[in-house]
C-alpha positions as CSV (number, residue, x, y, z in Angstrom):
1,X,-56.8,11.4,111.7
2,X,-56.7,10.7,115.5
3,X,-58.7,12.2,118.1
4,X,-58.1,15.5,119.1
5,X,-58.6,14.8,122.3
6,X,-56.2,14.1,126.1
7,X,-57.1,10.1,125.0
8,X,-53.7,8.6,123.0
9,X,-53.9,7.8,119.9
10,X,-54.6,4.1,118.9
11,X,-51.7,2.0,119.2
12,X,-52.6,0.8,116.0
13,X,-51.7,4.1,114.6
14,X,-49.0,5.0,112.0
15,X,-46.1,6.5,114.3
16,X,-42.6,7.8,113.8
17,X,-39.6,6.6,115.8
18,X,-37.1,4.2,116.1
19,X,-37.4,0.4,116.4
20,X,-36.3,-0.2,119.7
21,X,-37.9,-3.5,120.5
22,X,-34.8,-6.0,120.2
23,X,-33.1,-2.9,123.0
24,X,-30.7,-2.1,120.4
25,X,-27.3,-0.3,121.0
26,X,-26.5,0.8,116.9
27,X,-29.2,0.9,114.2
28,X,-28.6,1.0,111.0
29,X,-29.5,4.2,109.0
30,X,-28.5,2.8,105.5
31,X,-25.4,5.2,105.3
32,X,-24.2,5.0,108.8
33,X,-24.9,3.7,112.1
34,X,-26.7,5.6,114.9
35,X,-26.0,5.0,118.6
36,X,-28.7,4.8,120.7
37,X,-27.4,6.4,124.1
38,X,-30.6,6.4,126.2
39,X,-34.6,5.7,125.9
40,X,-37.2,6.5,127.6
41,X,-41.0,4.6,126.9
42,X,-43.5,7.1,128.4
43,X,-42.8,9.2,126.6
44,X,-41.5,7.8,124.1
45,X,-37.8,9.9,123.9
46,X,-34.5,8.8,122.4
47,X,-30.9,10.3,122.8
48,X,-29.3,8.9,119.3
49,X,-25.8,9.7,118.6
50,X,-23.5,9.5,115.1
51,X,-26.7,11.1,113.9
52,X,-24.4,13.5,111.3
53,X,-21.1,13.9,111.0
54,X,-19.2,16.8,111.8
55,X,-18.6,18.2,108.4
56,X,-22.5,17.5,107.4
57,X,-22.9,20.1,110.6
58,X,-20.6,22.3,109.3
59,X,-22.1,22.3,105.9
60,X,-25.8,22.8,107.4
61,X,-24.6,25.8,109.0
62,X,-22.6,27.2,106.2
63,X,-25.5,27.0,104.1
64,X,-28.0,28.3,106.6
65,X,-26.1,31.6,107.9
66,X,-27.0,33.9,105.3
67,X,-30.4,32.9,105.7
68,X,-30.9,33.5,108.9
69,X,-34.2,36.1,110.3
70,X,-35.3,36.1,113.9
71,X,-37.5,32.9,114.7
72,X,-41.2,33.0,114.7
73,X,-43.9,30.5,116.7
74,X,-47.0,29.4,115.6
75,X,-49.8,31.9,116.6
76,X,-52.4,29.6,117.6
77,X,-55.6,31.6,117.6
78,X,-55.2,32.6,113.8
79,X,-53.0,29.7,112.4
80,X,-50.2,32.4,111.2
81,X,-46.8,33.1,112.4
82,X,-45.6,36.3,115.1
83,X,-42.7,37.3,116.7
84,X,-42.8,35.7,120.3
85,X,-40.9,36.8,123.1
86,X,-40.2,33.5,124.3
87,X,-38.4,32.6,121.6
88,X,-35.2,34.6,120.8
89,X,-33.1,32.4,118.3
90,X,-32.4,32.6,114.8
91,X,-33.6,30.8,112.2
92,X,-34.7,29.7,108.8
93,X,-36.0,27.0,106.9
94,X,-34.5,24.6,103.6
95,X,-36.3,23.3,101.1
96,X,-37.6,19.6,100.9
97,X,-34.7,18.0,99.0
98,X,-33.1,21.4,98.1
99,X,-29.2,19.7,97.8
100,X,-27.9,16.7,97.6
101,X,-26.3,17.1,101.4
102,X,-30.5,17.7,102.5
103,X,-31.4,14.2,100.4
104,X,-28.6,12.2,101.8
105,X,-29.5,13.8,105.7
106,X,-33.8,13.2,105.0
107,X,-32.7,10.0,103.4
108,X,-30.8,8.9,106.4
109,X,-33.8,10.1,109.0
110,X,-36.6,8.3,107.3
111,X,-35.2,4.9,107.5
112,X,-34.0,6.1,111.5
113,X,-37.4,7.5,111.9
114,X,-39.7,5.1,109.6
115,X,-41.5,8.4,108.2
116,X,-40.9,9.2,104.7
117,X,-39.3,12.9,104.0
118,X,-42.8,14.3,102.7
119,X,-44.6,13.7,105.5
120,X,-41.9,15.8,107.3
121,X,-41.9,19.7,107.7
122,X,-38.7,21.0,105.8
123,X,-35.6,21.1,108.3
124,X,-35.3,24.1,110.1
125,X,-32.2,25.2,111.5
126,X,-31.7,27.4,114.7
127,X,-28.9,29.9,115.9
128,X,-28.7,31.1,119.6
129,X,-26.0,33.2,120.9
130,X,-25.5,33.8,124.4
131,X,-28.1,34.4,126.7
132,X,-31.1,33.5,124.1
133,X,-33.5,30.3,124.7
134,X,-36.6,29.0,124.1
135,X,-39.0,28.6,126.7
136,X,-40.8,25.7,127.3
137,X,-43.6,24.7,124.8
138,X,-45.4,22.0,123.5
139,X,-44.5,21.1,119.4
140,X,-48.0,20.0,119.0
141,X,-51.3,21.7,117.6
142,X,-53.4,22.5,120.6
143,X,-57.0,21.2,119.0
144,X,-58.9,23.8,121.6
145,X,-57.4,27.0,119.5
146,X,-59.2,28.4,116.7
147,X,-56.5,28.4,114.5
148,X,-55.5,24.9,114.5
149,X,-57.7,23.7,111.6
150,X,-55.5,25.9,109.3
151,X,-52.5,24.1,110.4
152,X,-53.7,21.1,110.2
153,X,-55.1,21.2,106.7
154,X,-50.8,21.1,105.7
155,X,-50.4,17.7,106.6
156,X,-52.1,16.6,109.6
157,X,-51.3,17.0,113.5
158,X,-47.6,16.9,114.4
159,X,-46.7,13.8,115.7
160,X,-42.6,13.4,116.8
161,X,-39.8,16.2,117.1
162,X,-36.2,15.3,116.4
163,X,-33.8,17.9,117.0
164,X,-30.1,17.4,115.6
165,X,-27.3,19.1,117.6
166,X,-25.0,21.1,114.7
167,X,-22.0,22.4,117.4
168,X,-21.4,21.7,120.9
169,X,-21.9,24.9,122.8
170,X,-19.2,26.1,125.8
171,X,-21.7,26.2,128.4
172,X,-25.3,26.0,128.2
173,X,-27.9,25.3,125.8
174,X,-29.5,22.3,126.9
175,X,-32.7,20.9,125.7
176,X,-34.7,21.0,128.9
177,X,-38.6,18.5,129.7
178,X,-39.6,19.9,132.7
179,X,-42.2,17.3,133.3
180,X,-39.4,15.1,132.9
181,X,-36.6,16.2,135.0
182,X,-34.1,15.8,132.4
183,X,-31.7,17.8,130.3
184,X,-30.3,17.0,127.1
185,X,-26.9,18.1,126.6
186,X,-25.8,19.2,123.5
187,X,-23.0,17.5,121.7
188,X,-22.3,18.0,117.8
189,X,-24.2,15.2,115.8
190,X,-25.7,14.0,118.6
191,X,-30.1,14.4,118.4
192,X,-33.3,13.8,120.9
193,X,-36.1,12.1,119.1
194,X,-39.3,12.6,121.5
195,X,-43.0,11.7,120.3
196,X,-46.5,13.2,121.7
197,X,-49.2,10.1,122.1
198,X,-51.8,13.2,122.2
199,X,-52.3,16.6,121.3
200,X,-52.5,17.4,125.2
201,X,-50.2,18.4,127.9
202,X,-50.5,14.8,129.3
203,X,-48.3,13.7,126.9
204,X,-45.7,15.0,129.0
205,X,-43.6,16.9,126.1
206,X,-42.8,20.2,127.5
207,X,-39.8,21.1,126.3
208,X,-37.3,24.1,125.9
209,X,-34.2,25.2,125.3
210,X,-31.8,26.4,128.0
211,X,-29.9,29.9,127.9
212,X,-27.0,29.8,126.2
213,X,-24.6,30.5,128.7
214,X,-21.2,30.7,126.7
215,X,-20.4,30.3,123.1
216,X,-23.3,30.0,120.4
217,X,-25.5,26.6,119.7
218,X,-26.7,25.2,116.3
219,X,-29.5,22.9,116.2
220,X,-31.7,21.8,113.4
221,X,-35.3,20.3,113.5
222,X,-37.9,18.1,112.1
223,X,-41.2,17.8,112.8
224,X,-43.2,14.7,111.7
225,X,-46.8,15.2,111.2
226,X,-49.4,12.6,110.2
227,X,-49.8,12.9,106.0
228,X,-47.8,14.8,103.7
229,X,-46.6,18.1,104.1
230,X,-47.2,20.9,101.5
């Protein structure tokens, strides 16, 4: 396990992402190609497009809808799960390999990612109607709360987000790094892949979603942590 400290992890350690070394403009995901439509190094953060198709969104939203309860965060100093005002979506989570639609989609993200499915959280999808959001927050395990050594006993610290974008909302809805300055707009099958080098604030991962102004926004996520998740 890496350090739990504001040091990086060694560059010699397992990490998810993409292989962007040859600057690549497609990469092949074994069923499809992905575009690559902007990188970033420090952080490491990808804009990928052709990530699903829009009838695999459809279909991820179909099957999540009766589903949905209000979202819950991760309350740090127990290691269990509270309502948050901060957070105001909708949500739920699938099983690992639930349907043959989730194998094909985990099937496709491991070979984009290089991180096999069971060392991934289940996908989660999220709802937001207008006006809800997420404020900005960190995806990792802070190692200073008291509660973090329950979370990670399921699979390690988390290491990479990716969050796929199900519908394209009418106005709003971005995906927001403050540290950053940037904004990722939402567009249907398009996803932002962003990895934390540390469990620390330095890793400049702040992220959020935006109010949705108009319309409604879909998105679904994976979290990657270090071993596998149970």
């Amino acid at each position: 396990m890496p350090p739990q400290t504001d040091a990086p992890f060694p560059s010699t350690y397992p990490q998810p992402g993409p292989v962007l070394d040859s600057a690549p403009t497609r990469i092949d995901a074994g069923d499809r190609h992905v575009e690559v439509l902007l990188s970033l190094r420090d952080p490491c953060l990808v804009l990928l497009g052709n990530v699903l198709s829009p009838e695999e969104c459809a279909a991820l939203i179909e099957a999540a809808r009766p589903r949905l309860a209000r979202s819950l965060t991760v309350h740090t100093p127990t290691g269990s799960e509270e309502l948050n005002a901060h957070r105001t979506s909708d949500g739920m989570f699938f099983e690992r390999g639930e349907s043959p639609l989730l194998r094909t989609i985990e099937a496709r993200l491991a070979r984009l990612l290089h991180w096999p499915p069971e060392n991934c959280e289940p996908l989660q999808v999220l709802h937001y109607r207008p006006g809800t959001q997420y404020e900005p927050h960190h995806d990792y395990f802070d190692p200073t709360e008291p509660g973090t050594p329950s979370l990670l006993r399921r699979g390690g610290q988390r290491l990479a987000t990716l969050v796929l974008y199900l519908n394209t909302p009418e106005q709003g809805g971005g995906t927001i790094f403050p540290d950053l300055g940037l904004e990722v707009a939402p567009r249907q099958g398009n996803a932002v892949f962003f990895r934390y080098d540390r469990p620390h604030p330095s890793s400049r991962t702040l992220h959020g979603g935006a109010p949705v102004l108009a319309g409604e926004k879909w998105v679904a996520t994976q979290w990657m942590r270090e071993q596998r998740f149970d």
